[in-house]
VMD Tcl script that draws the C-alpha trace (Angstrom):
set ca {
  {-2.00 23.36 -0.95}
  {0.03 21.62 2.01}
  {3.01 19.58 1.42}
  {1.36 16.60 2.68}
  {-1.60 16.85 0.33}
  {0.29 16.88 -2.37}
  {2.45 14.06 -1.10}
  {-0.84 12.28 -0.77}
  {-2.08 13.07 -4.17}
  {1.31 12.11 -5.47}
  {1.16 8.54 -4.36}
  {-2.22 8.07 -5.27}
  {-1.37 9.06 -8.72}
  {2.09 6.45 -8.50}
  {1.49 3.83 -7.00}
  {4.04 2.76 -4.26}
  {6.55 0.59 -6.33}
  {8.62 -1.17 -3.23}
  {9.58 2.47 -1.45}
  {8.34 4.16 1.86}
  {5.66 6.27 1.66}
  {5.73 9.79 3.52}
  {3.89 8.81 6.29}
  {6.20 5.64 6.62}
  {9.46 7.61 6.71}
  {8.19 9.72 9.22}
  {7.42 7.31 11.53}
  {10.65 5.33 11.02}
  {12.97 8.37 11.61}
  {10.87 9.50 14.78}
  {11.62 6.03 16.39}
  {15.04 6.89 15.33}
  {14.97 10.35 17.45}
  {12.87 8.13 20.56}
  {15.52 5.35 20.46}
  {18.16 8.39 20.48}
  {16.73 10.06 23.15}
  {16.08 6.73 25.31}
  {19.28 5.97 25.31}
  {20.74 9.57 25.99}
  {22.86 10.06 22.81}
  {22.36 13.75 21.22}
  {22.26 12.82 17.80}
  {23.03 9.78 15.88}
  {26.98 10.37 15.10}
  {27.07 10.11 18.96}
  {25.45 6.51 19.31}
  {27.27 5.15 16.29}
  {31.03 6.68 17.70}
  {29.36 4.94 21.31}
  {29.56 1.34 19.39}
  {25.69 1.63 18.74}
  {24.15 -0.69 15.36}
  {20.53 0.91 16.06}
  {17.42 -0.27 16.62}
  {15.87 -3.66 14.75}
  {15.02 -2.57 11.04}
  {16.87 0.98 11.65}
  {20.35 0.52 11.80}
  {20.99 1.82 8.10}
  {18.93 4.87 8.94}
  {21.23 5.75 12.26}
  {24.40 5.36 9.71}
  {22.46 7.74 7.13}
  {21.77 10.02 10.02}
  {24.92 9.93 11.33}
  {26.56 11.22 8.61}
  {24.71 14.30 8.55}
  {25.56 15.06 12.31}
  {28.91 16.68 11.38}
  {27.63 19.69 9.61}
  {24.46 20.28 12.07}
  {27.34 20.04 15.03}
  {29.10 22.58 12.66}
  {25.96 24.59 12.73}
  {24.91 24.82 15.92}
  {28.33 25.91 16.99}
  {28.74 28.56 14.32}
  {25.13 30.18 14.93}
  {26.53 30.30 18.88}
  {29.83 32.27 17.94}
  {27.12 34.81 15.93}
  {25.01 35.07 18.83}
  {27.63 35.80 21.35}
  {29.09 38.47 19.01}
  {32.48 36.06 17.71}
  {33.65 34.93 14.41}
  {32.98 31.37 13.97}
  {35.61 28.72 13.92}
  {37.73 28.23 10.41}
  {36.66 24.86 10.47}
  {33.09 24.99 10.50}
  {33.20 27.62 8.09}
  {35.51 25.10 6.01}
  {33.07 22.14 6.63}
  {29.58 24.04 5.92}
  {31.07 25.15 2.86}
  {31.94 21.93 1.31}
}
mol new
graphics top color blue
foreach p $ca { graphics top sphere $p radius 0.5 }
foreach p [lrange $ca 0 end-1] q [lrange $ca 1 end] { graphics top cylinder $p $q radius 0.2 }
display resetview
C-alpha cells in the first residue's frame, strides 16, 4: 500500500479538524519551490537573507523552510568533499551532527 493511500484512508477515517490535508501541503510548498525558482533564489535561506517575506499566504512556510537550508547547504557540500575523494569540512560535520 502507497503512502498516499494510506494518507487518503487516514483522513477519511479523521476528519480534517482545521489542518492541511496532504494534497494541500503539497501544493503550497511547490508554489514555494516555483516562487523560489521565479525569482532566482536557490533555496529559501537565500530569499529570506535577500530581504524576501514570501509569497501571499506563504511567508511562514519560506521562514520554516529557511531554517532547514543550513543543514541541506551542509549536505550538499559534505557529499562533494566525498565525491572528490576529501574529508569534509569540521563544520558541516559539527552542524549535521547537532
Amino acid at each position: 500500500m502507497s503512502i498516499r493511500t494510506r494518507l487518503e484512508r487516514l483522513e477519511r477515517q479523521q476528519p480534517n479538524k482545521g489542518q492541511l490535508s496532504f494534497e494541500e501541503i503539497v501544493e503550497r510548498y511547490c508554489r514555494l519551490l516555483a516562487w523560489l525558482d521565479e525569482r532566482g533564489y536557490a533555496d529559501a535561506l537565500a530569499a529570506v537573507e535577500a530581504g524576501e517575506k514570501g509569497p501571499v499566504g506563504l511567508e511562514g512556510l519560506l521562514r520554516e523552510q529557511a531554517r532547514y537550508d543550513p543543514k541541506q547547504r551542509a549536505m550538499a557540500r559534505f557529499e562533494q568533499a566525498l565525491n572528490a575523494g576529501q574529508l569534509p569540512d569540521a563544520a558541516d560535520v559539527d552542524l549535521l551532527a547537532s
